[in-house]
C-alpha positions as a Markdown table, in Angstrom:
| # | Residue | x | y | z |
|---|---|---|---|---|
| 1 | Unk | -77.9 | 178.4 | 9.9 |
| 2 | Unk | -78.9 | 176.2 | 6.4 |
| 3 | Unk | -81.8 | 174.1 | 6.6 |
| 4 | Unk | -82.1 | 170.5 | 4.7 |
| 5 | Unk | -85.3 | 171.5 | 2.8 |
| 6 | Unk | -84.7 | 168.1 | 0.5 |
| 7 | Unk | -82.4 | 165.5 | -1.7 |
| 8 | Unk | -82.3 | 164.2 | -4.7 |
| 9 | Unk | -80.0 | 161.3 | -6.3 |
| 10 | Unk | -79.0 | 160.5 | -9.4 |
| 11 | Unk | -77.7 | 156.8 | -10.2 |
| 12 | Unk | -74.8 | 156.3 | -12.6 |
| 13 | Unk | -72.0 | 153.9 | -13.7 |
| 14 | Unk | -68.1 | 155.4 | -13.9 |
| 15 | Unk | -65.0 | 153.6 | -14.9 |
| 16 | Unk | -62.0 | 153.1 | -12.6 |
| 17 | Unk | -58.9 | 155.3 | -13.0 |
| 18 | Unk | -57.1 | 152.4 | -15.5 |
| 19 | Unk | -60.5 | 151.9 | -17.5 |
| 20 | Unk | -60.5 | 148.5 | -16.5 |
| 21 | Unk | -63.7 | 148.2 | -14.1 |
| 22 | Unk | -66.5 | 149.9 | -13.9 |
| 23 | Unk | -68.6 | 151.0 | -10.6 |
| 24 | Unk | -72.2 | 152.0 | -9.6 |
| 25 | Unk | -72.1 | 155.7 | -8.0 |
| 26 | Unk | -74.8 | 157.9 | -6.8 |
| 27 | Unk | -75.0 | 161.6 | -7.6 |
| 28 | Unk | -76.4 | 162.5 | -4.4 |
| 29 | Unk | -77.9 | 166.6 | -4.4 |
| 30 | Unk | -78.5 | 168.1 | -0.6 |
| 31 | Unk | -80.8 | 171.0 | -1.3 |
| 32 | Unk | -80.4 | 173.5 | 1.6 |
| 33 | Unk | -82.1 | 176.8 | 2.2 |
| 34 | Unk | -81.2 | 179.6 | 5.2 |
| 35 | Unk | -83.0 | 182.9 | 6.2 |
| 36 | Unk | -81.8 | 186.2 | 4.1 |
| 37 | Unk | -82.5 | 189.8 | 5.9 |
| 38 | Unk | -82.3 | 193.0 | 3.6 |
| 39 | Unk | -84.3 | 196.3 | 3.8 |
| 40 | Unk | -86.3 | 197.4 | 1.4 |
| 41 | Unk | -86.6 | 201.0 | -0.3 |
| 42 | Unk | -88.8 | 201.8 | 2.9 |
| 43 | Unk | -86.6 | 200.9 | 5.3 |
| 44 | Unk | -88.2 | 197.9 | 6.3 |
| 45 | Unk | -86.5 | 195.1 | 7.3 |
| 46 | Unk | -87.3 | 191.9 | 5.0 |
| 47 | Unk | -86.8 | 188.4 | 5.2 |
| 48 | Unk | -86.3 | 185.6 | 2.3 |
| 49 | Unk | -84.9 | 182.4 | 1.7 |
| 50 | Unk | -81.7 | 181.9 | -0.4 |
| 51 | Unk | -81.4 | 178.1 | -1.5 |
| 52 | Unk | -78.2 | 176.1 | -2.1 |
| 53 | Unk | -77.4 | 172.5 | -3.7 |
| 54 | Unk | -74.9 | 170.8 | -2.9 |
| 55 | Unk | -73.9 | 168.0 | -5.2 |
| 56 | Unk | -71.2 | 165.5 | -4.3 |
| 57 | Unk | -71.3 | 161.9 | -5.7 |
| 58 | Unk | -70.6 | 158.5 | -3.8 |
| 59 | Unk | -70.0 | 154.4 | -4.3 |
| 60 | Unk | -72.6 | 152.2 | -2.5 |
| 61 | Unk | -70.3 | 151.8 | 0.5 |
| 62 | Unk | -69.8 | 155.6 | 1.2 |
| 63 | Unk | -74.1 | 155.8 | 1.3 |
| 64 | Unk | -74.3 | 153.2 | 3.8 |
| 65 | Unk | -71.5 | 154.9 | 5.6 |
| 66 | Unk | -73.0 | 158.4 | 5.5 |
| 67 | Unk | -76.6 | 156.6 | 6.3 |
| 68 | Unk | -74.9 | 155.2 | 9.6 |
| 69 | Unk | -73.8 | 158.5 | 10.8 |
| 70 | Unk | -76.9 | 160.2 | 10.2 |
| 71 | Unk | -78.8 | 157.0 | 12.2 |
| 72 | Unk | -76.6 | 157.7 | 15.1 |
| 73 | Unk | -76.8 | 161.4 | 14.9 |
| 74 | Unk | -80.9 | 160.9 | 15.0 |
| 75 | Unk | -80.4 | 158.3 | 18.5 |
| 76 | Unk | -78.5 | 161.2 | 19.7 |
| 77 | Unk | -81.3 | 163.9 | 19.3 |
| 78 | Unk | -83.7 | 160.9 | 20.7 |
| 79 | Unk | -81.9 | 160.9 | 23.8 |
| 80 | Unk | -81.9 | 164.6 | 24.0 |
| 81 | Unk | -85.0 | 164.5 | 23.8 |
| 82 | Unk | -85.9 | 162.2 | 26.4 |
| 83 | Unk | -84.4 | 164.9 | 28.7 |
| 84 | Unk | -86.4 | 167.6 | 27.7 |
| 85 | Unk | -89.6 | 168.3 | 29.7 |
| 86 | Unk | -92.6 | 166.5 | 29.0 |
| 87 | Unk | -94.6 | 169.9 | 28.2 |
| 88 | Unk | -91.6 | 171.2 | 25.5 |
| 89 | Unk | -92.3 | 170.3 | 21.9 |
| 90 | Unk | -89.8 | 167.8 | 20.5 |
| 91 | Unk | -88.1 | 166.9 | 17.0 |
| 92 | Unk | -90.4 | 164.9 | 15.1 |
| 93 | Unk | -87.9 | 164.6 | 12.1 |
């Protein structure tokens, strides 16, 4: 499964379809990385990481939108981890 490993943004001003207005956007760049297994000329097996960006680019509104998901997807992992045993490591991040 793909890892976040990190983001980037990049801030920018486009014009609307007719030209007539123009709007702040956000480049936003999810850099994610995932475990590669290959064998190598002896036969061993070998792992890597391959990385992967994913770029997509978003008005103000669509940030705070994606920012409230991800807040509620982190209370949910909270509360998951408030039923874990006390002795079992739990998500710091």
């Amino acid at each position: 499964m793909k890892e976040l490993l990190g983001n980037a943004r990049n801030h920018f001003v486009s014009q609307s379809e007719d030209g007539s207005k123009l709007r702040p956007m956000t480049e936003v760049a999810l850099i994610l990385t995932e475990p590669v297994f290959a064998c190598d000329a002896a036969g061993s097996l070998v792992r890597s990481r391959a990385t992967e960006t994913i770029r997509f680019a978003t008005t103000p509104h669509g940030l705070r939108i994606l920012a409230k998901q991800f807040t509620e997807y982190a209370a949910e992992l909270d509360a998951l981890a408030k039923m874990m045993p006390a002795d079992e490591p739990t998500p710091e991040e």
